[in-house]
C-alpha positions as CSV (number, residue, x, y, z in Angstrom):
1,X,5.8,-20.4,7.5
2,X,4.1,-17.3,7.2
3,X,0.3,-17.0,8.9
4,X,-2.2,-14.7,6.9
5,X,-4.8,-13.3,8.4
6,X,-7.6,-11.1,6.4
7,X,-10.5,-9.3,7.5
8,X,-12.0,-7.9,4.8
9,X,-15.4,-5.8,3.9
10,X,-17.3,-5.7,0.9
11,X,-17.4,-1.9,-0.8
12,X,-18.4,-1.0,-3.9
13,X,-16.8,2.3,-5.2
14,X,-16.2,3.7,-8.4
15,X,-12.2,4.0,-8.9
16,X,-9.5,2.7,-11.4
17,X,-9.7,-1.2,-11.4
18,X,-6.1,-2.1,-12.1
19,X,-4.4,0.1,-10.0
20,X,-6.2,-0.6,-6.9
21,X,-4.9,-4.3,-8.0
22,X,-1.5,-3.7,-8.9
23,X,-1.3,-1.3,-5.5
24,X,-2.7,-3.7,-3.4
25,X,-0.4,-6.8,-5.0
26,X,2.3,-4.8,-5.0
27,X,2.0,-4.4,-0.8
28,X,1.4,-7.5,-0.7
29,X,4.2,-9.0,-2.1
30,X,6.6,-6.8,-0.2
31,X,5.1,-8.2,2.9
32,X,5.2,-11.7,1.4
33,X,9.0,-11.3,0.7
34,X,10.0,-9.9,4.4
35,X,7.2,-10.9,6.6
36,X,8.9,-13.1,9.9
37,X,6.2,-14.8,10.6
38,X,2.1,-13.1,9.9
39,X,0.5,-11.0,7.7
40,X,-3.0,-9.0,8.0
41,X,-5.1,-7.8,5.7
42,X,-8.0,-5.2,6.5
43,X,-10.1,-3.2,4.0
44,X,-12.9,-1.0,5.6
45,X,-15.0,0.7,4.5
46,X,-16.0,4.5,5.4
47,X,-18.3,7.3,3.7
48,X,-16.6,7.6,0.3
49,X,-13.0,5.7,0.4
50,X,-12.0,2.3,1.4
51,X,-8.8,1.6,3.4
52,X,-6.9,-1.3,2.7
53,X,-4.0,-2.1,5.3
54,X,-1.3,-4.5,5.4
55,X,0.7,-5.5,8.1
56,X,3.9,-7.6,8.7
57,X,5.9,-8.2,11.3
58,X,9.3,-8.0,9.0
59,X,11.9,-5.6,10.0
60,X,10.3,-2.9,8.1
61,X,11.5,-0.5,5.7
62,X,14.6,1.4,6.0
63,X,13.8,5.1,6.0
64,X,16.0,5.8,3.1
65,X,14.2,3.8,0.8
66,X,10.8,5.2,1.9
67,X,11.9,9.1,2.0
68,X,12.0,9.1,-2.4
69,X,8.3,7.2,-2.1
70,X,6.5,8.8,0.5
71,X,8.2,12.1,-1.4
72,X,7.4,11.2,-4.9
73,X,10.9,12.0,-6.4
74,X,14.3,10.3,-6.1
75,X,17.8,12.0,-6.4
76,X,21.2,10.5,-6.8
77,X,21.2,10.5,-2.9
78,X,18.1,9.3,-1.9
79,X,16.5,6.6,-3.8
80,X,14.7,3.6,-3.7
81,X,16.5,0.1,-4.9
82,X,13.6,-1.4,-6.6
83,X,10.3,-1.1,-8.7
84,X,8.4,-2.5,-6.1
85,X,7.3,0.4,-3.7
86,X,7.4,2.9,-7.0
87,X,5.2,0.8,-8.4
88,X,2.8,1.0,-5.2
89,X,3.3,5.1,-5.4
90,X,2.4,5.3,-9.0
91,X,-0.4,3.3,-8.3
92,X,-2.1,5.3,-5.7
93,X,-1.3,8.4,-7.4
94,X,-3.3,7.0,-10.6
95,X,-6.4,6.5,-8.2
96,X,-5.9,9.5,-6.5
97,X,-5.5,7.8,-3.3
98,X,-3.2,8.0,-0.1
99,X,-0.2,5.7,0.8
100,X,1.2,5.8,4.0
101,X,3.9,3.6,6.0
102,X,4.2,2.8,9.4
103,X,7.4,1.2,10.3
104,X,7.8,1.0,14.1
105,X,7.1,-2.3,14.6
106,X,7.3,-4.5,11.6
107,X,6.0,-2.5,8.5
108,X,2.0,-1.3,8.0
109,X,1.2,0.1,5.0
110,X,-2.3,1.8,4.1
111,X,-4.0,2.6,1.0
112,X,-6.7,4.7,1.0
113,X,-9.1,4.8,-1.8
114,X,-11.7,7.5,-2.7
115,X,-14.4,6.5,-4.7
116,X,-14.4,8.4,-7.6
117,X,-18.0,8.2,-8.5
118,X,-18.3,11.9,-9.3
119,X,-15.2,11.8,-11.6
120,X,-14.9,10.1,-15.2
121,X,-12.5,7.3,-14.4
């Protein structure tokens, strides 16, 4: 049993439809899949970016499988074992975005995303 809590604004920015989707479903169903026992789900909204962040209260994720993401290369030493979070990383990247992970306490992950009005996506 898994409690979901969301808190969620309403911004309209110009950015890359399907990535934001598969970045944000892609968070989502990590937390879904290691999550003890809540999940939230905030998007704000500031100037010109929202912030999506998603929190669990899971054990987190193991520093060696974040160092290739948050890095943006793998080698035979560090690497990640699935799809999942490169999937997330290639995501923002195709947005231009930020990802960042928090993983103290449970694992938070935020994705910032610019609006890209001034650009041609």
């Amino acid at each position: 049993d898994i409690t979901v809590t969301t808190d969620l604004s309403d911004p309209t920015l110009r950015t890359h439809e399907v990535a934001v989707q598969i970045a944000v479903e892609s968070a989502l169903e990590n937390a879904l899949e290691h999550a003890d026992s809540y999940i939230s789900v905030t998007l704000e909204h500031e100037a010109n970016r929202a912030i999506v962040t998603i929190e669990d209260d899971g054990p987190g994720i193991p520093d060696e499988q974040l160092t290739p993401i948050e890095a943006g290369t793998e080698t035979n030493l560090r690497h990640a074992r699935g799809l999942g979070l490169w999937l997330l990383r290639w995501s923002v990247d195709t947005f231009n975005g930020h990802l960042s992970f928090e993983t103290t306490d449970g694992t938070t992950v935020e994705i910032v995303i610019p609006d890209q009005e001034q650009s041609d996506q």
